[in-house]
VMD Tcl script that builds the backbone (N, CA, C; Angstrom):
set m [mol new atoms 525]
animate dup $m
set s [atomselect $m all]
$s set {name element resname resid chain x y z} {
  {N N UNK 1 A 88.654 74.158 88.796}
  {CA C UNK 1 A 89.387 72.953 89.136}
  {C C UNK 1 A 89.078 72.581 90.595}
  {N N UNK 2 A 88.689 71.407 90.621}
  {CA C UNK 2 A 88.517 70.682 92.032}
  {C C UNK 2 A 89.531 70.404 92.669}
  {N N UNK 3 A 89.561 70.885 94.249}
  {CA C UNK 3 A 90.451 71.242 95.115}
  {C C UNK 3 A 90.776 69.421 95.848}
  {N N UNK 4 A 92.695 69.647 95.549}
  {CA C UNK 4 A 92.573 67.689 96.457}
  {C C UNK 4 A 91.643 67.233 97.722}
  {N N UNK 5 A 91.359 68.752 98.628}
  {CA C UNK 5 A 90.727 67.635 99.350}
  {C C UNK 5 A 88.990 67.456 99.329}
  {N N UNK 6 A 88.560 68.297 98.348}
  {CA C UNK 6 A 87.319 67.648 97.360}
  {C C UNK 6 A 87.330 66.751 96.813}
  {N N UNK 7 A 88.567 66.233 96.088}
  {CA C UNK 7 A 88.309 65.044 95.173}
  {C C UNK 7 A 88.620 63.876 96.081}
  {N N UNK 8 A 89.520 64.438 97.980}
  {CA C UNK 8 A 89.464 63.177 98.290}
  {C C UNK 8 A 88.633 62.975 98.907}
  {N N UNK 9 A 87.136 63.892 99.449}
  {CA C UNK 9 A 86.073 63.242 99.564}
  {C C UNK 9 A 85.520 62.227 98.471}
  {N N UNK 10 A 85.388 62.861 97.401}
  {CA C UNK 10 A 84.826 61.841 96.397}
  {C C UNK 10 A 85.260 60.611 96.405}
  {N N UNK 11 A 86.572 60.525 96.458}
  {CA C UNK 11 A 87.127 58.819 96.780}
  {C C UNK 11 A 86.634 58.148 97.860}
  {N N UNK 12 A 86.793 59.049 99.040}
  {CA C UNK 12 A 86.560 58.209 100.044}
  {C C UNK 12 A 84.901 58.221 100.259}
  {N N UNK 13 A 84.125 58.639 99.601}
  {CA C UNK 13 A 82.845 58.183 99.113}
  {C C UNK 13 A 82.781 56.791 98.203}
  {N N UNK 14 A 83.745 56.905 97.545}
  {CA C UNK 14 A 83.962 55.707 96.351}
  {C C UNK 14 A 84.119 56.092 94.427}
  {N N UNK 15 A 84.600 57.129 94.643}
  {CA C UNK 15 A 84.303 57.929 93.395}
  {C C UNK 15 A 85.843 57.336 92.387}
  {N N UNK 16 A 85.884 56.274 91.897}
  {CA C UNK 16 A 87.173 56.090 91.128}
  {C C UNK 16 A 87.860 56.946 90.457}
  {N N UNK 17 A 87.302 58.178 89.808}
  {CA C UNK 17 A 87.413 58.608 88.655}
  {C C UNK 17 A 88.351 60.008 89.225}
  {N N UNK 18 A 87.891 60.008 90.832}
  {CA C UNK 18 A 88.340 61.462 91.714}
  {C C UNK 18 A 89.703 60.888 91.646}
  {N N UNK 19 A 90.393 59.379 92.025}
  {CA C UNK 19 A 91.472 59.077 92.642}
  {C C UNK 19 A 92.389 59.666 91.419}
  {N N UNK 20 A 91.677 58.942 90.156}
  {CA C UNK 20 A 92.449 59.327 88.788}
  {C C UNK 20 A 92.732 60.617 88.970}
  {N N UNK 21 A 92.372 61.631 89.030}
  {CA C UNK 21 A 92.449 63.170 88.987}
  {C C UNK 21 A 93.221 63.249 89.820}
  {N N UNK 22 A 93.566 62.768 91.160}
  {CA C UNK 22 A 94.673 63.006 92.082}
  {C C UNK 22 A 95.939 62.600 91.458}
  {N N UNK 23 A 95.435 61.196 90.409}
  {CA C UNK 23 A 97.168 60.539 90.332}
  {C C UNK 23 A 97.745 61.770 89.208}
  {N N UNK 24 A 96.837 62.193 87.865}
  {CA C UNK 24 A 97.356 62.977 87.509}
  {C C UNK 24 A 98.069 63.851 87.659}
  {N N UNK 25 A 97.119 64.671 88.410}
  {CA C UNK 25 A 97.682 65.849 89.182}
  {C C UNK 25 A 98.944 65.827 89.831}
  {N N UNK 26 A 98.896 65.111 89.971}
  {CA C UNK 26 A 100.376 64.619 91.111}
  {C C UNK 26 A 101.538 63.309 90.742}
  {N N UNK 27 A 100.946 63.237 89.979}
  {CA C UNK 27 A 102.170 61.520 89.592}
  {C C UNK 27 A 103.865 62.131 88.554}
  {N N UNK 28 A 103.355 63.781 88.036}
  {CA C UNK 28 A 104.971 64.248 87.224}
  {C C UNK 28 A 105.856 64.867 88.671}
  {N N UNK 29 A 105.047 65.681 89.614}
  {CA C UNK 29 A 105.886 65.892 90.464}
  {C C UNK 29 A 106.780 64.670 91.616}
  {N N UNK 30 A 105.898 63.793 91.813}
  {CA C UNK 30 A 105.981 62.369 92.659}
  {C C UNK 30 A 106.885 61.734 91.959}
  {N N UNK 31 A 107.028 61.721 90.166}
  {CA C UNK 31 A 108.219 61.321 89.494}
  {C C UNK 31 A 109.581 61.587 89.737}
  {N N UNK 32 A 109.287 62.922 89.472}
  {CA C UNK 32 A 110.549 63.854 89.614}
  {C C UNK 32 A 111.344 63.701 90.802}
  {N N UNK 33 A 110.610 63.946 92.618}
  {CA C UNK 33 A 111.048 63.698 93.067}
  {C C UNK 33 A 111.694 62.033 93.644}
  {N N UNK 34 A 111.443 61.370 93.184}
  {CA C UNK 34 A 111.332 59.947 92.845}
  {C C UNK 34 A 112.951 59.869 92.018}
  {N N UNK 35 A 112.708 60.191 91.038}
  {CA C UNK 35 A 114.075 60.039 90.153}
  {C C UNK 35 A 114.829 60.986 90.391}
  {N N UNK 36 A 114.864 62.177 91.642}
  {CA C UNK 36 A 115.639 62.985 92.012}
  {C C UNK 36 A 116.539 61.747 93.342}
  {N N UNK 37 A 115.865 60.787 93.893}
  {CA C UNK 37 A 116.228 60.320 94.949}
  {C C UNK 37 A 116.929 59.031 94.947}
  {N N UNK 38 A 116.458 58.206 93.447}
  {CA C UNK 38 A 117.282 57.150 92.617}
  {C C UNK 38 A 117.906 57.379 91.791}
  {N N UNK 39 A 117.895 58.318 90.660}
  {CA C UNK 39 A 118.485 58.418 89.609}
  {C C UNK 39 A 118.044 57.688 88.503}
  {N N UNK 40 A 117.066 56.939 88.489}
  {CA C UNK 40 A 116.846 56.060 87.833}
  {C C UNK 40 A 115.836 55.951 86.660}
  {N N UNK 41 A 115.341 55.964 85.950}
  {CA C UNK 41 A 113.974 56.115 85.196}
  {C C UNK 41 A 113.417 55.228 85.833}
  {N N UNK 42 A 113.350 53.834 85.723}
  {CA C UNK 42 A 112.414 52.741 85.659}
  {C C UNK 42 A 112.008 52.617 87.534}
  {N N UNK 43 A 113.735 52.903 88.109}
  {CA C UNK 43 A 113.599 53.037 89.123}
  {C C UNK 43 A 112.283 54.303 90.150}
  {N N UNK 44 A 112.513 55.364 89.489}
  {CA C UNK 44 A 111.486 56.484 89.781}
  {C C UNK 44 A 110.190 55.858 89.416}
  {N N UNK 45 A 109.857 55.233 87.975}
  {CA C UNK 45 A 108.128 54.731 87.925}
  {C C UNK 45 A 107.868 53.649 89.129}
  {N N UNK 46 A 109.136 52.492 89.521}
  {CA C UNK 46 A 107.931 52.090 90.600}
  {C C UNK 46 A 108.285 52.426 91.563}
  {N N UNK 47 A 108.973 53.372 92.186}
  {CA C UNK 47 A 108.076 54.638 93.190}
  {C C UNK 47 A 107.120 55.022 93.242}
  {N N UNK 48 A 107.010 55.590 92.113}
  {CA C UNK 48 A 105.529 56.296 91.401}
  {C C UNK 48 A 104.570 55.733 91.787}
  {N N UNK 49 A 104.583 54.345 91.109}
  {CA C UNK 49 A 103.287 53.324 91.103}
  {C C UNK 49 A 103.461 52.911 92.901}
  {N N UNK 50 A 104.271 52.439 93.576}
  {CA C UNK 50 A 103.970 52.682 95.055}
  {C C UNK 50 A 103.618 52.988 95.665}
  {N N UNK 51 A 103.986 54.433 95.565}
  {CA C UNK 51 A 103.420 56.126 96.171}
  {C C UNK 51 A 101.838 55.828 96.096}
  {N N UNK 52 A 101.506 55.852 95.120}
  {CA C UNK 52 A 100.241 55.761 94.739}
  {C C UNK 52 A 99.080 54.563 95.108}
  {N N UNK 53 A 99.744 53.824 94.975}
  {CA C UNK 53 A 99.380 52.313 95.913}
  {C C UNK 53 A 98.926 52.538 97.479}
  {N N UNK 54 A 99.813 53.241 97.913}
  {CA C UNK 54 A 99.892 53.208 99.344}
  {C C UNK 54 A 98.900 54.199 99.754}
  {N N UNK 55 A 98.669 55.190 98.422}
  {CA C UNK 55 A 97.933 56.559 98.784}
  {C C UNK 55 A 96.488 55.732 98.658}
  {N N UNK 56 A 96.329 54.880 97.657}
  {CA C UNK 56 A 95.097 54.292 97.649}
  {C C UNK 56 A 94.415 53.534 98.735}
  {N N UNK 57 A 95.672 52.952 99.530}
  {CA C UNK 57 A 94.867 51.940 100.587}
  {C C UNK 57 A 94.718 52.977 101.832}
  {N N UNK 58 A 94.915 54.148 101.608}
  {CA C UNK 58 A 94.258 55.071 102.903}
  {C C UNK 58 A 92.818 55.121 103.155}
  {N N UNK 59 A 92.137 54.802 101.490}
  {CA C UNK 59 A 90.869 54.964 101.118}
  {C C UNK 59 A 89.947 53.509 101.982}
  {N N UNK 60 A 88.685 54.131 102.657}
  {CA C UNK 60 A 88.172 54.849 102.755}
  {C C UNK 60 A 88.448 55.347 103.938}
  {N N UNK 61 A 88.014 57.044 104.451}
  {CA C UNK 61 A 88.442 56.839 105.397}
  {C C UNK 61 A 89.807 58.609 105.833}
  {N N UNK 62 A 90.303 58.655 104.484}
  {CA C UNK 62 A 91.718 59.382 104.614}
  {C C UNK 62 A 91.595 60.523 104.611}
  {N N UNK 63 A 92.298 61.577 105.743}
  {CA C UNK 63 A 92.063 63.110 105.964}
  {C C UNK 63 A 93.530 63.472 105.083}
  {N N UNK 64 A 93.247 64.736 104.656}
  {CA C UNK 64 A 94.652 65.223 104.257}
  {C C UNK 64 A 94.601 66.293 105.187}
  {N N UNK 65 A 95.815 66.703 105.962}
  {CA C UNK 65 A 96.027 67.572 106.502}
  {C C UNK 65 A 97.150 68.423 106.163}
  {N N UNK 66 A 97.483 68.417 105.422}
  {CA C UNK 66 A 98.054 69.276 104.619}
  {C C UNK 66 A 98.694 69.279 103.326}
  {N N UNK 67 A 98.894 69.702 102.341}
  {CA C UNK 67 A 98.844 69.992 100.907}
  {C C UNK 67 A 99.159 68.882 100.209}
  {N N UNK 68 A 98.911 67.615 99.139}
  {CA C UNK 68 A 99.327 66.862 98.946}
  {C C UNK 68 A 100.418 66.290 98.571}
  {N N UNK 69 A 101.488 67.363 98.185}
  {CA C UNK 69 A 102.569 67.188 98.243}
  {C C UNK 69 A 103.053 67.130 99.055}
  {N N UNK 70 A 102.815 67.555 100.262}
  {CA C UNK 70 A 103.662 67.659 101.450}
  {C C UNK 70 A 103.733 66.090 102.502}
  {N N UNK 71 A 102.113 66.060 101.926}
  {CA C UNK 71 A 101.904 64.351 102.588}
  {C C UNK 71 A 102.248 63.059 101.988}
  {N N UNK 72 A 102.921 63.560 100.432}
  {CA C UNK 72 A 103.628 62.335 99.648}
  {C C UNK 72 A 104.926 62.547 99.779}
  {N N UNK 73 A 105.645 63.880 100.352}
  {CA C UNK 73 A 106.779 64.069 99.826}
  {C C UNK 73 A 107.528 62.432 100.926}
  {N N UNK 74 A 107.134 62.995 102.339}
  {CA C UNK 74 A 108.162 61.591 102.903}
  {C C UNK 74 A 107.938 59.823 102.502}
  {N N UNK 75 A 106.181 59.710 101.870}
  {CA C UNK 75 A 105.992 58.531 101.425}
  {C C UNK 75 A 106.757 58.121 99.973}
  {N N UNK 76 A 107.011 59.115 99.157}
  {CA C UNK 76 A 108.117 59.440 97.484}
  {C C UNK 76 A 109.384 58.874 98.398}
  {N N UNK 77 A 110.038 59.996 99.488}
  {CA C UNK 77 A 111.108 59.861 99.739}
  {C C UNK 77 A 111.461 58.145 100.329}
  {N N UNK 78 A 110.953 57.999 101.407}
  {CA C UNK 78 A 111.260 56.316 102.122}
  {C C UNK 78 A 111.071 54.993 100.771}
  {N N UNK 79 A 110.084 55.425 100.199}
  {CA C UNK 79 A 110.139 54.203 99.148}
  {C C UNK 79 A 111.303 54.005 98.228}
  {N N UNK 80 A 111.577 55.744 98.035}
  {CA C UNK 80 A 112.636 55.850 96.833}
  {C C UNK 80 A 114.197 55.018 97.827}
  {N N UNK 81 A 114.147 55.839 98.840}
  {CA C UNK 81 A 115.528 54.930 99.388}
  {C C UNK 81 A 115.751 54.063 100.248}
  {N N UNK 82 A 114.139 53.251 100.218}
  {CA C UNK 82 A 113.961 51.575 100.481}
  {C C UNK 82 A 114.570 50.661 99.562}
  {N N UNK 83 A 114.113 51.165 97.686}
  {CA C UNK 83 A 114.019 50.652 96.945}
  {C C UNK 83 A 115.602 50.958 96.886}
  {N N UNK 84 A 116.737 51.849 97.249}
  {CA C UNK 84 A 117.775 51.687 96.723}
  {C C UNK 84 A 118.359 50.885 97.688}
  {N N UNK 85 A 118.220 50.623 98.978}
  {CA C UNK 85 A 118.465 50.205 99.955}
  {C C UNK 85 A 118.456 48.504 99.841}
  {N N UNK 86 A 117.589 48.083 99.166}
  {CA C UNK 86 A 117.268 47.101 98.624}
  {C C UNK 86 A 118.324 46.243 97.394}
  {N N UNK 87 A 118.033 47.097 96.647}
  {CA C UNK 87 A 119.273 47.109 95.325}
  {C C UNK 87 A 121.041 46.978 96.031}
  {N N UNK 88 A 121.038 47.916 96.705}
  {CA C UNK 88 A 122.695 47.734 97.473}
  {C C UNK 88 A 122.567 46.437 97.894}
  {N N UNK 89 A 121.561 46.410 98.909}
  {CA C UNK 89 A 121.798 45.291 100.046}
  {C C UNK 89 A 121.956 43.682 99.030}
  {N N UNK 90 A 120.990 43.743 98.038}
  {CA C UNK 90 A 120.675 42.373 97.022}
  {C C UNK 90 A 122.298 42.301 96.127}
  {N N UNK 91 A 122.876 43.142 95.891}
  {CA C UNK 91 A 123.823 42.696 95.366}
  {C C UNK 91 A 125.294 42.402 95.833}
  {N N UNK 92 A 125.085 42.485 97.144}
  {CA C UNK 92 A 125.884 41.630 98.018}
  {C C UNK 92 A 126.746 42.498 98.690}
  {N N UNK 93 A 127.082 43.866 97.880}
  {CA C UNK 93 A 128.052 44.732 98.218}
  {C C UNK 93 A 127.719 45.518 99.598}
  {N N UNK 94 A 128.476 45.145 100.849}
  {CA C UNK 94 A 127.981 46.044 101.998}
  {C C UNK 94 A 128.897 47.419 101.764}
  {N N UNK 95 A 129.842 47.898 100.887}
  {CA C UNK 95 A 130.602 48.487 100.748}
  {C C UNK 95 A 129.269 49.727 100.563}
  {N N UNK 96 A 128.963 49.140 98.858}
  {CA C UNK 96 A 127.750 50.021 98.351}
  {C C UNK 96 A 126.608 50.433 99.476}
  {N N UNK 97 A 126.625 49.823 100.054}
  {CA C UNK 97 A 125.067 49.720 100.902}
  {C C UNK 97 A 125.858 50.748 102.004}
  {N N UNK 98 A 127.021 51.118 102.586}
  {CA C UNK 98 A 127.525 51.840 103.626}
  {C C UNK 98 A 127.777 53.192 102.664}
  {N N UNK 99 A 128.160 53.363 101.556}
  {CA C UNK 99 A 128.204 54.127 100.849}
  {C C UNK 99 A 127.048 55.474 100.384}
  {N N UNK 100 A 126.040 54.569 100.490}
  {CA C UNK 100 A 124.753 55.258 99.916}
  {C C UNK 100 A 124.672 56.359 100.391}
  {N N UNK 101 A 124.315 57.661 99.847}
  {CA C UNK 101 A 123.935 59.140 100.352}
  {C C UNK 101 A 122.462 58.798 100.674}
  {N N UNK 102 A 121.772 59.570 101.413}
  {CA C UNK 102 A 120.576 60.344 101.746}
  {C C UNK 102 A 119.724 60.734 100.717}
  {N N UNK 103 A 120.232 61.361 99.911}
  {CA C UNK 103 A 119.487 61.843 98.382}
  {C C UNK 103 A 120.498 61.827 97.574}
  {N N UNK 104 A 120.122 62.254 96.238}
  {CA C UNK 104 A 120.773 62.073 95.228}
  {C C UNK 104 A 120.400 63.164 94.152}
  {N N UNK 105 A 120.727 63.824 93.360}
  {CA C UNK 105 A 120.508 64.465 93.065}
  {C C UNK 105 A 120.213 64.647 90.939}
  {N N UNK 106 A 119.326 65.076 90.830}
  {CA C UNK 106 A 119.051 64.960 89.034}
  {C C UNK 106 A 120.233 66.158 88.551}
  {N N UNK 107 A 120.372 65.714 87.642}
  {CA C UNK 107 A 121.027 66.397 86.045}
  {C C UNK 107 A 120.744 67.845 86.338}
  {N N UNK 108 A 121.721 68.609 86.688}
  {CA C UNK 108 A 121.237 70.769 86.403}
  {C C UNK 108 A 122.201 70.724 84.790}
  {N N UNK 109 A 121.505 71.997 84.578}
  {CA C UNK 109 A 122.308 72.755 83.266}
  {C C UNK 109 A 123.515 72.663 83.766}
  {N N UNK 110 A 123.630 73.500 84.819}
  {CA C UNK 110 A 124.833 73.890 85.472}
  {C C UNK 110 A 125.981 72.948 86.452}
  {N N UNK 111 A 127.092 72.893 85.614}
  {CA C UNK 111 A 127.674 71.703 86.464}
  {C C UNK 111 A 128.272 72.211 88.193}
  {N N UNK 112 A 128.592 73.734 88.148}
  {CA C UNK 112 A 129.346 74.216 88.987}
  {C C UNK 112 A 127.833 74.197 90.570}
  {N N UNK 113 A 126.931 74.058 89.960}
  {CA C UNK 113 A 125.651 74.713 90.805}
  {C C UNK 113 A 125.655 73.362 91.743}
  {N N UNK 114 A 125.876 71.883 90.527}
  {CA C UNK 114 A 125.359 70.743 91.020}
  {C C UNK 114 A 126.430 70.367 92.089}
  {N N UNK 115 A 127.437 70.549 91.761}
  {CA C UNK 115 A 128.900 70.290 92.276}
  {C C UNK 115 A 128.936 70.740 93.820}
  {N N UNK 116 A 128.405 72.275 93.844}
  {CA C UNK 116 A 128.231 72.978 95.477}
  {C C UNK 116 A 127.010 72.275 95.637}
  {N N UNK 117 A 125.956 72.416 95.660}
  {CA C UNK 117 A 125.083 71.566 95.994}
  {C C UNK 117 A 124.870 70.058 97.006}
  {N N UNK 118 A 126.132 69.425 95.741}
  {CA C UNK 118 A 126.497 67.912 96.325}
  {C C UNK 118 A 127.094 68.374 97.549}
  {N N UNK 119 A 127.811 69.498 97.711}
  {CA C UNK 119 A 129.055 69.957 98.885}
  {C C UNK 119 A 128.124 69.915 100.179}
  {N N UNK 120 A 127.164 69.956 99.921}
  {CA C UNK 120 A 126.016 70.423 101.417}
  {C C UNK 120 A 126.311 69.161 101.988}
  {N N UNK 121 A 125.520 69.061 103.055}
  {CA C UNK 121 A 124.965 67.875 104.037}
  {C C UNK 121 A 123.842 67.702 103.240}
  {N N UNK 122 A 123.745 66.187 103.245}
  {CA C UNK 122 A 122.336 65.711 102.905}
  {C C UNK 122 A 120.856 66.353 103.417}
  {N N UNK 123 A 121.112 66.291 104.718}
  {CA C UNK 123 A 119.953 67.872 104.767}
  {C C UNK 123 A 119.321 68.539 104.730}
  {N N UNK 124 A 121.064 69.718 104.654}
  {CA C UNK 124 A 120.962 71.006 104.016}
  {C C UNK 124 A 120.344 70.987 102.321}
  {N N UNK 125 A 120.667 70.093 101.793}
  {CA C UNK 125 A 120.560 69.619 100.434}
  {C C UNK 125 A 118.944 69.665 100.252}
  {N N UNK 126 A 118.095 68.304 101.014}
  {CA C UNK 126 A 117.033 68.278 100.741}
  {C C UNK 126 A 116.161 69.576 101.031}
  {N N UNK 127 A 116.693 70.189 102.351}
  {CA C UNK 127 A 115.885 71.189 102.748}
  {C C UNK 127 A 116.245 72.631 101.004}
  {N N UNK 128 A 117.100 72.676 101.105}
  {CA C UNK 128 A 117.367 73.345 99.660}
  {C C UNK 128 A 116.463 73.415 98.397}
  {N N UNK 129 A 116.530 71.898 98.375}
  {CA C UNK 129 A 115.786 71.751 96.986}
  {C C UNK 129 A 114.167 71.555 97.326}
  {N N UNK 130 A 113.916 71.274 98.243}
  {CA C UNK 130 A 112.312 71.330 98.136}
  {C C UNK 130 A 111.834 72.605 98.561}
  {N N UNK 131 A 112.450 73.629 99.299}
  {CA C UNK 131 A 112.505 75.018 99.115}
  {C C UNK 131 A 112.539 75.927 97.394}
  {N N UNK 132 A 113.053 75.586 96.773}
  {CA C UNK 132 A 113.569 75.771 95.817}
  {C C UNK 132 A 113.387 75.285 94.643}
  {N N UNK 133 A 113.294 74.375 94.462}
  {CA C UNK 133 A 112.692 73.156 93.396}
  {C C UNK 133 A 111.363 73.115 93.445}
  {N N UNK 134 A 111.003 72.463 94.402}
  {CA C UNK 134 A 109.885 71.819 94.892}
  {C C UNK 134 A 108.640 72.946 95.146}
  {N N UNK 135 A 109.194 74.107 95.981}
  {CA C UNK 135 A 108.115 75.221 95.882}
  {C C UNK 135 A 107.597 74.969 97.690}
  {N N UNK 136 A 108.526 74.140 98.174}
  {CA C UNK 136 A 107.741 73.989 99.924}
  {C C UNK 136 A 107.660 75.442 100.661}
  {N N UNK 137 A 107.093 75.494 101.050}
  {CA C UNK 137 A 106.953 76.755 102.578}
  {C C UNK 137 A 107.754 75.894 103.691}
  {N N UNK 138 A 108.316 76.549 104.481}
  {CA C UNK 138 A 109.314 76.518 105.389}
  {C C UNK 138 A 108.514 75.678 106.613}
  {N N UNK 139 A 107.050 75.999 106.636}
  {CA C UNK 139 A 106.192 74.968 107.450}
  {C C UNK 139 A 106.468 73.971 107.032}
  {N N UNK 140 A 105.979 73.943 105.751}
  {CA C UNK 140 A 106.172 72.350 104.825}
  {C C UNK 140 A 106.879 71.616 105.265}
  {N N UNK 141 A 107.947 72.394 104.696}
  {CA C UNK 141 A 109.179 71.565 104.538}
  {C C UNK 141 A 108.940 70.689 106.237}
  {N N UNK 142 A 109.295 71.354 107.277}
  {CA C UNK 142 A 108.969 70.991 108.988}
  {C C UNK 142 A 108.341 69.738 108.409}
  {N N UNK 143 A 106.903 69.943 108.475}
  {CA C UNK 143 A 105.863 68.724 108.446}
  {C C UNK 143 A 106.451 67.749 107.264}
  {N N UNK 144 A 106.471 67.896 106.239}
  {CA C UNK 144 A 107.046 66.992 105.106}
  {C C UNK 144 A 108.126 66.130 106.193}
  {N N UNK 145 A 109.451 66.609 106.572}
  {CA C UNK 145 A 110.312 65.775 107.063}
  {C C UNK 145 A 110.562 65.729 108.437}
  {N N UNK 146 A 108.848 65.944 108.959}
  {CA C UNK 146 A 108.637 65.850 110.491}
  {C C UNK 146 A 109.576 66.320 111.643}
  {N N UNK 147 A 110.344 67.597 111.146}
  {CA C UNK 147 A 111.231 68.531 111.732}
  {C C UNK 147 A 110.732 69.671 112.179}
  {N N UNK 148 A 110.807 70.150 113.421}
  {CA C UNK 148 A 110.512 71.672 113.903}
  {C C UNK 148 A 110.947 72.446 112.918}
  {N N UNK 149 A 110.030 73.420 112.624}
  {CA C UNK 149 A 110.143 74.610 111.950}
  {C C UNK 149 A 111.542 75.474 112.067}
  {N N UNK 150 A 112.050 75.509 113.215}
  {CA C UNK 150 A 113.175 76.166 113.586}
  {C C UNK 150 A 114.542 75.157 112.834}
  {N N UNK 151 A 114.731 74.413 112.748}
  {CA C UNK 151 A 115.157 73.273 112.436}
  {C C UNK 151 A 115.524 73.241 110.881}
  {N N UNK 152 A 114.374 73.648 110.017}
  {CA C UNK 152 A 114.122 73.721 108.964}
  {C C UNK 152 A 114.371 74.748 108.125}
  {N N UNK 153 A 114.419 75.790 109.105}
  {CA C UNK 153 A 114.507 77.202 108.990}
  {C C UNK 153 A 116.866 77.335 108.869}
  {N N UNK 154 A 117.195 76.521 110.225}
  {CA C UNK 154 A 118.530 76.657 110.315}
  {C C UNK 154 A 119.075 75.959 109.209}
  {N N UNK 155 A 118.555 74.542 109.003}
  {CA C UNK 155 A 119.043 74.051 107.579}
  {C C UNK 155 A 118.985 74.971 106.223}
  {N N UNK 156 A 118.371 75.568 106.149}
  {CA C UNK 156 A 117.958 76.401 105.065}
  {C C UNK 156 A 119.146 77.268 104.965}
  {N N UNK 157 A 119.115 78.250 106.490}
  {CA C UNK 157 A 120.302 79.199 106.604}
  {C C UNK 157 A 121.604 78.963 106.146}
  {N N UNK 158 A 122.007 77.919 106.936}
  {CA C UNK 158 A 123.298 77.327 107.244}
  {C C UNK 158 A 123.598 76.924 105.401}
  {N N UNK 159 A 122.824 76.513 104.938}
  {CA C UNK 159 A 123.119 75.753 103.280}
  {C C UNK 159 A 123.167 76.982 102.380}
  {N N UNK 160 A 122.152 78.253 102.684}
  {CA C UNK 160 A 122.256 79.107 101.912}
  {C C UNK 160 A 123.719 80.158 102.313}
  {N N UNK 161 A 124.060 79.900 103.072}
  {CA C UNK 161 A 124.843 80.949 103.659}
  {C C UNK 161 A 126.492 80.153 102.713}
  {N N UNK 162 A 126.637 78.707 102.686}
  {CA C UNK 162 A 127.428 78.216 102.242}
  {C C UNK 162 A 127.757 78.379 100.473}
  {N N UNK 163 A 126.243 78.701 100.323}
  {CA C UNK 163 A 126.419 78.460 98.801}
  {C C UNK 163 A 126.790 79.899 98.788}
  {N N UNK 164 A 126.360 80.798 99.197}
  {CA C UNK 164 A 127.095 82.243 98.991}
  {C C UNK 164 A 127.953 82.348 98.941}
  {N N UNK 165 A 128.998 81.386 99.724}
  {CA C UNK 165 A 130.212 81.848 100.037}
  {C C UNK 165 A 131.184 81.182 99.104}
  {N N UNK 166 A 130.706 79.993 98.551}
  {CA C UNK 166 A 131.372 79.050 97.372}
  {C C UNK 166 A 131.339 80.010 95.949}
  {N N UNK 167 A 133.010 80.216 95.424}
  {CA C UNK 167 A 132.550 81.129 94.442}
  {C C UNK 167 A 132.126 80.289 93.401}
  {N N UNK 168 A 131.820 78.801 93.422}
  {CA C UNK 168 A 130.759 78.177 91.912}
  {C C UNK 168 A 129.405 78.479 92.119}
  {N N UNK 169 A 128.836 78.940 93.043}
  {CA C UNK 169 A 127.374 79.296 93.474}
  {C C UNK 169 A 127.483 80.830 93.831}
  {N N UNK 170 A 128.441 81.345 94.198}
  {CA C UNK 170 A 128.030 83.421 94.119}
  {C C UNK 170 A 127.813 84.151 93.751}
  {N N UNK 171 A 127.629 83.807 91.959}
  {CA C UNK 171 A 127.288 84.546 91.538}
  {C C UNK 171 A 125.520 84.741 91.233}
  {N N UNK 172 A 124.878 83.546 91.910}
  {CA C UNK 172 A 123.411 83.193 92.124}
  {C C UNK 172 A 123.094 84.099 93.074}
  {N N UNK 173 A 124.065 85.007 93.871}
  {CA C UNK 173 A 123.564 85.244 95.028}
  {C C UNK 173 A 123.700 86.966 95.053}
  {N N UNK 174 A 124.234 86.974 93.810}
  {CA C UNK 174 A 124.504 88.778 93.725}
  {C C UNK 174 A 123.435 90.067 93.116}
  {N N UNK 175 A 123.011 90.799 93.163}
  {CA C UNK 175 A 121.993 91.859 93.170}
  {C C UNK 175 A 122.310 92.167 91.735}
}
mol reanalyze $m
mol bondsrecalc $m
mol representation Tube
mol addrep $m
C-alpha cells in the first residue's frame, strides 16, 4: 500500500487517480469526525465533500507534514462548526447561536459513559476522544489543535482523572 505522502507526490505531479486513493482512504474517518461535530448525516457529507475540496486546492504544490489525519483533523473540525455556526446564525435564533457547544458528541452504547463525557469541558472532551477514538499521539493531538504538547498532555490528565472519579465512568478505570 502506497504511503499518503507518495500518493501526494503523485497528485501534485498531476496524478488524479492518487487524489482518489487519498479521498478513500480517508473520507469514513473525516465522516465520522464530521458527524461527531454536527450530529448530522447530510450535515457530516458536506463537510466531507469540503474537507476534501479544500484538500484539493492545496494541489499543486502541497507538503504534508504530518499524518493526514492530523492535517484534516482542524480543517473536519472549523468547517463542521462553521457550518453549524451558520445554521444557528440563519435561523434567526441568537439564543441558539450563544448556546452552541464546541463539539458534540455521536451515539455510545453506553449512556452513563456519554453522560460523563458531556460532563468534561469541551476540551477536555475533544482532547479525550481523539486520544481515544481517533487513535492521536499526544504530539498529534498538540499539532492537530495547534496546542503545546504540555497543554495537551494536562487536558488529557485533568479529563482522565475526572472520569475516574465519576462513579458512571469507574468502572472503565479498574484493573
Amino acid at each position: 500500500m502506497e504511503s499518503d505522502r507518495d500518493l501526494i507526490e503523485r497528485v501534485n505531479a498531476g496524478d488524479a487517480e492518487a487524489f482518489e486513493v487519498l479521498y478513500r482512504r480517508h473520507r469514513d474517518w473525516a465522516y465520522r469526525l464530521a458527524w461527531r461535530f454536527t450530529g448530522h448525516h447530510q450535515d457530516a457529507l458536506d463537510v466531507l465533500q469540503e474537507t476534501f475540496v479544500y484538500l484539493l486546492k492545496k494541489f499543486p504544490g502541497f507538503e504534508l507534514t504530518a499524518s493526514m489525519t492530523t492535517f484534516l483533523y482542524p480543517v473536519v473540525k472549523h468547517l463542521a462548526l462553521n457550518l453549524r455556526w451558520r445554521q444557528a446564525a440563519g435561523s434567526g435564533n441568537m439564543e441558539a447561536v450563544a448556546a452552541l457547544p464546541d463539539t458534540r458528541m455521536g451515539e455510545t452504547s453506553r449512556a452513563e459513559l456519554a453522560a460523563a463525557l458531556s460532563a468534561l469541558s469541551p476540551e477536555q472532551r475533544e482532547v479525550v476522544l481523539m486520544r481515544f477514538v481517533d487513535g492521536f499521539s499526544l504530539d498529534e493531538i498538540g499539532t492537530a489543535l495547534d496546542i503545546p504538547l504540555g497543554t495537551a498532555k494536562s487536558r488529557l490528565y485533568k479529563a482522565l482523572r475526572f472520569l475516574r472519579n465519576d462513579p458512571r465512568t469507574r468502572a472503565y478505570f479498574l484493573d
